[in-house]
C-alpha positions in Angstrom: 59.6 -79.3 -66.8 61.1 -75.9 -65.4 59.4 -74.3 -62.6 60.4 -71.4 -60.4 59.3 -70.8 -56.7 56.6 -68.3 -55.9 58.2 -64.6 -54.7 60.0 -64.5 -51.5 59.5 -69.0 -51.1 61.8 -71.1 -50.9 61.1 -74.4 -51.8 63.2 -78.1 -50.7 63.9 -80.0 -53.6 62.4 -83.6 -53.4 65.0 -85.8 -51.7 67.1 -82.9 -51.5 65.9 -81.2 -48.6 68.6 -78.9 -47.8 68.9 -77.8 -51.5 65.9 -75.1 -52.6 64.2 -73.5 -55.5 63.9 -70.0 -55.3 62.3 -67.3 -57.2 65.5 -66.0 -59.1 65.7 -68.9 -61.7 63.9 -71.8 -63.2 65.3 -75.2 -62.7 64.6 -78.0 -64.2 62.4 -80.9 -62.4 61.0 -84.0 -63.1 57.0 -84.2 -62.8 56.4 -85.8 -59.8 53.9 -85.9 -57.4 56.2 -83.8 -55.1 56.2 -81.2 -57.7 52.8 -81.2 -58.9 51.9 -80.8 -55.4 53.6 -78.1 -54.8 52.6 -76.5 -57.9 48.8 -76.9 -56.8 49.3 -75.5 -54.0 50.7 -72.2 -55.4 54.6 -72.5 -54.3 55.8 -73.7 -57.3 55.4 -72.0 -60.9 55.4 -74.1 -63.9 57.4 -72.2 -66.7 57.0 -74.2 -69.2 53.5 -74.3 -69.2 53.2 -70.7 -68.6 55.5 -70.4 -71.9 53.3 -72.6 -73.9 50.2 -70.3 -72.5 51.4 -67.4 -74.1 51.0 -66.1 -77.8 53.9 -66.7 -79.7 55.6 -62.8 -80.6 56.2 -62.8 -84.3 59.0 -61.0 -86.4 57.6 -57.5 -87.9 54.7 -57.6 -85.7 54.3 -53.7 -84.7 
Protein backbone atom coordinates (compact mmCIF):
# COMPACT_ATOMS: atom_id res chain seq x y z
CA UNK A 1 0.00 0.00 0.00
CA UNK A 2 1.31 3.66 -0.53
CA UNK A 3 0.72 6.09 2.21
CA UNK A 4 1.92 9.59 2.77
CA UNK A 5 2.51 11.40 6.19
CA UNK A 6 -0.04 13.91 7.45
CA UNK A 7 1.15 17.87 6.61
CA UNK A 8 4.04 19.13 8.43
CA UNK A 9 4.70 15.01 10.21
CA UNK A 10 7.25 13.20 9.87
CA UNK A 11 6.84 9.81 10.48
CA UNK A 12 9.90 6.76 11.41
CA UNK A 13 9.61 4.05 9.20
CA UNK A 14 9.14 0.66 11.04
CA UNK A 15 12.64 -0.69 11.88
CA UNK A 16 13.99 2.19 10.23
CA UNK A 17 13.81 4.64 12.72
CA UNK A 18 16.09 7.20 11.49
CA UNK A 19 14.57 7.04 7.95
CA UNK A 20 10.91 9.06 7.72
CA UNK A 21 7.84 9.45 5.59
CA UNK A 22 6.91 12.85 4.96
CA UNK A 23 4.19 14.68 3.35
CA UNK A 24 5.96 15.31 -0.16
CA UNK A 25 5.61 11.76 -1.55
CA UNK A 26 3.90 8.45 -1.12
CA UNK A 27 5.95 5.45 -0.43
CA UNK A 28 5.31 2.29 -0.51
CA UNK A 29 4.76 0.12 2.81
CA UNK A 30 3.80 -3.09 3.72
CA UNK A 31 0.42 -3.37 5.93
CA UNK A 32 1.55 -3.85 9.19
CA UNK A 33 0.44 -3.28 12.44
CA UNK A 34 2.95 -0.37 12.64
CA UNK A 35 1.37 1.18 9.77
CA UNK A 36 -2.16 0.57 10.31
CA UNK A 37 -1.52 2.10 13.64
CA UNK A 38 -0.31 4.98 12.53
CA UNK A 39 -2.87 5.29 9.95
CA UNK A 40 -5.64 5.17 12.80
CA UNK A 41 -4.27 7.50 14.49
CA UNK A 42 -4.23 10.18 11.73
CA UNK A 43 -0.33 10.43 10.91
CA UNK A 44 -0.34 8.36 8.18
CA UNK A 45 -2.60 8.61 4.87
CA UNK A 46 -3.45 5.66 2.97
CA UNK A 47 -3.23 6.62 -0.89
CA UNK A 48 -4.30 3.81 -2.18
CA UNK A 49 -7.40 3.59 -0.52
CA UNK A 50 -8.04 7.22 -0.89
CA UNK A 51 -7.57 6.39 -4.81
CA UNK A 52 -9.87 3.61 -4.81
CA UNK A 53 -12.46 6.05 -2.87
CA UNK A 54 -12.67 8.27 -5.56
CA UNK A 55 -14.89 8.25 -8.80
CA UNK A 56 -13.03 7.11 -11.65
CA UNK A 57 -12.73 10.63 -14.28
CA UNK A 58 -13.78 9.38 -17.70
CA UNK A 59 -12.63 10.48 -21.21
CA UNK A 60 -15.14 13.13 -22.82
CA UNK A 61 -16.76 13.67 -19.57
CA UNK A 62 -17.41 17.66 -19.65
Amino acid sequence: MKVIAAKGLQVPKEEQPREYITDQAAQDVQPSAYYLRMIADGDLRDVTAEQAKSPAKTKGAA
